[in-house]
C-alpha positions in Angstrom: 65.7 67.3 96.8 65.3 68.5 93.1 66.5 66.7 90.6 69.5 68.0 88.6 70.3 66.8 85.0 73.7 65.9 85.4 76.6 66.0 82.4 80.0 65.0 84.1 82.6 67.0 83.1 85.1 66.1 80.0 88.3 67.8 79.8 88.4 67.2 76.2 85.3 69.7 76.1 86.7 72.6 74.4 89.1 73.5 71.6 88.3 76.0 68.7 84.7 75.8 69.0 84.8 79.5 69.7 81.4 81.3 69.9 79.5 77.7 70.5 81.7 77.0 73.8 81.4 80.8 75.0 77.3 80.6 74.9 78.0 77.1 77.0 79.6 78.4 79.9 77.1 81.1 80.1 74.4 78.6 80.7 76.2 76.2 82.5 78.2 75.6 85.8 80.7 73.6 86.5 79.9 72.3 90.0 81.9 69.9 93.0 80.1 66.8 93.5 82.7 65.4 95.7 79.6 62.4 96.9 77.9 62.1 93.7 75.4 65.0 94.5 76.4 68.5 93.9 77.4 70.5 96.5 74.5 73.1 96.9 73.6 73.0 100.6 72.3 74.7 103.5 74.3 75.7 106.5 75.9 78.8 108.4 78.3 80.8 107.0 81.8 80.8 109.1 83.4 83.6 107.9 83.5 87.4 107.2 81.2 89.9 108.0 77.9 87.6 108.2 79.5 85.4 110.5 77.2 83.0 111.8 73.9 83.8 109.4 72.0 80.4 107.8 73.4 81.0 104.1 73.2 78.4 101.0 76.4 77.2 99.5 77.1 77.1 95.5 80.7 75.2 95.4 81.6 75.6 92.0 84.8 73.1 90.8 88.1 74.5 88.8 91.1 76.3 90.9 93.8 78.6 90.0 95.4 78.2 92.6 96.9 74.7 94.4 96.9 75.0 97.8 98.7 72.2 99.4 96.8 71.8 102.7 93.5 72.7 100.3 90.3 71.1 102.4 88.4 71.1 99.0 91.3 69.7 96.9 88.7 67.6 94.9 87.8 71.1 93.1 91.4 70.2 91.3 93.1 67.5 92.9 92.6 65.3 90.0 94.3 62.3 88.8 96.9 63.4 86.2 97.7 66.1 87.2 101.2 67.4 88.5 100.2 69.5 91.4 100.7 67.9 94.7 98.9 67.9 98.2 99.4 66.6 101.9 97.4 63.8 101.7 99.1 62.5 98.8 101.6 61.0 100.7 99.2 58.4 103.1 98.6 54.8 101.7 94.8 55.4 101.4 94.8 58.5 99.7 94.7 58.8 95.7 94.0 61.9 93.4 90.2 62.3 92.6 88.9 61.1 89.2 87.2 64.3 87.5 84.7 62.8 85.7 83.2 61.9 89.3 84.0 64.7 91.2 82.9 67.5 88.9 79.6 68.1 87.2 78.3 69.9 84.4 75.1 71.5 85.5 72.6 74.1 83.2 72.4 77.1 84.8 68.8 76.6 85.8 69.0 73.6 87.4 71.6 74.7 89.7 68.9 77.8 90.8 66.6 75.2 91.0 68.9 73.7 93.7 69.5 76.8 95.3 65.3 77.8 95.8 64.6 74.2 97.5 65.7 75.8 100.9 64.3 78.6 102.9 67.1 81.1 102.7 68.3 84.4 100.6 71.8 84.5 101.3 73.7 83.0 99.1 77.8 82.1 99.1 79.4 81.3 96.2 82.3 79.6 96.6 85.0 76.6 95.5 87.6 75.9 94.4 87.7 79.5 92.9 84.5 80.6 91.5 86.1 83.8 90.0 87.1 81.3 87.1 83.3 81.2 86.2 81.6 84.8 86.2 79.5 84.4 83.3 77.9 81.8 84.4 77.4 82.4 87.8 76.0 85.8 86.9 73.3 83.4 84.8 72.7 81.9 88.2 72.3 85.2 89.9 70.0 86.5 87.0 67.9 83.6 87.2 67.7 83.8 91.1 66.4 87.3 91.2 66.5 90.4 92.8 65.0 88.9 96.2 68.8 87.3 97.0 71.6 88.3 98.5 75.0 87.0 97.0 78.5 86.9 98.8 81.2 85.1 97.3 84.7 84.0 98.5 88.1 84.0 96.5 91.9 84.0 96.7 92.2 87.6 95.2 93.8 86.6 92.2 90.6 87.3 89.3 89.3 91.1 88.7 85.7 90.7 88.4 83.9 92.1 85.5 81.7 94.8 86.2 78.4 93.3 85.5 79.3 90.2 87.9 80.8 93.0 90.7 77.4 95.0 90.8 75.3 91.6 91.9 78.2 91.2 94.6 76.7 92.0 98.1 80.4 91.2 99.7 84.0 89.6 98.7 85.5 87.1 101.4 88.8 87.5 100.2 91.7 85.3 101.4 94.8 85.9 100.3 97.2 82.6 99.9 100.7 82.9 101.3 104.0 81.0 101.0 102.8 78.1 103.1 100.3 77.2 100.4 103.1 76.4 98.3 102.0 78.5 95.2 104.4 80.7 93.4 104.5 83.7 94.4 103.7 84.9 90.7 100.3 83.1 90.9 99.2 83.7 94.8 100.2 87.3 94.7 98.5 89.8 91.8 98.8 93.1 92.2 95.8 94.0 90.0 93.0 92.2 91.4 94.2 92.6 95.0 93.8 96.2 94.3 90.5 96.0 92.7 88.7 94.4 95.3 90.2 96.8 98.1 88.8 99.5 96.7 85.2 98.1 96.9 83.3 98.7 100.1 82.0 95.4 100.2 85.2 93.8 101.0 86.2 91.4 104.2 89.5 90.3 104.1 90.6 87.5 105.6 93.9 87.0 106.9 
């Protein structure tokens, strides 16, 4: 496997650093490495429309939303915070230090990741990879016209035009009450209308 230069994560990145911090994200990722590797990998996708077709995975930390039965919960699940989970009730189980658990990877290494396997299909997913469109358009750019990009969300972002027209199809699931997330921050109007209007769109309920 390629090697990726890794930065973990800081939350203290950030602050009024303005222009410099906006040319950052837009050449960096912030990607799950819930077993000190990223998660890039190779498998078969399991839902929407290309049910069942060999597809490479891109699961990008940060999360909107907190679901509470979340099987990713290490996207956001971290110690500090006040959200809660499940899982946080068994003996064994404690909220996931960031700085091990999310990486900070330059755009090109992550393609770099992504070209090791034999596959053109790619799903971009999380956490909520909505919450990082600038940079996972880098990735796109970088990977070419030759790949096919599907990406799945929660509903909750409108994507920015640029990003939407490298979009092959939007898995969208919708959170409900059960996930325990307001109602205000599971259910926006805006968004939800945006991406039924686009042809690409499986929704999954």
């Amino acid at each position: 496997m390629m090697a990726a230069n890794l930065i973990p994560y800081s939350p203290s990145f950030g602050g009024g650093w303005g222009e410099a911090i906006h040319q950052y994200m837009k050449t960096h990722l912030k990607i799950a490495r819930p077993d000190a590797h990223p998660e890039v990998f190779y498998s078969v996708q399991g839902e929407g429309k290309n049910l069942g077709q060999p597809s490479i995975f891109v699961r990008t930390a940060l999360c909107n939303l907190h679901c509470i039965w979340c099987d990713t919960d290490y996207t956001w699940n971290w110690k500090g915070t006040r959200f809660t989970h499940i899982r946080d009730a068994e003996p064994d189980y404690e909220k996931f230090d960031i700085k091990e658990v999310v990486a900070e990877l330059p755009v090109e290494a992550v393609a770099g990741l992504v070209r090791q396997y034999p596959c053109k299909n790619v799903v971009l997913t999380g956490g909520e990879p909505m919450m990082q469109q600038e940079g996972l358009l880098a990735l796109m750019e970088a990977l070419g016209e030759g790949f096919w990009f599907e990406i799945e969300t929660n509903g909750t972002l409108i994507p920015e035009p640029v990003f939407d027209a490298r979009i092959g199809q939007y898995n969208v699931s919708p959170k409900l009450a059960n996930s325990n997330n307001p109602q205000k921050l599971r259910e926006k109007p805006r968004p939800i209308v945006s991406l039924l209007r686009a042809p690409r769109l499986c929704l999954n309920l």
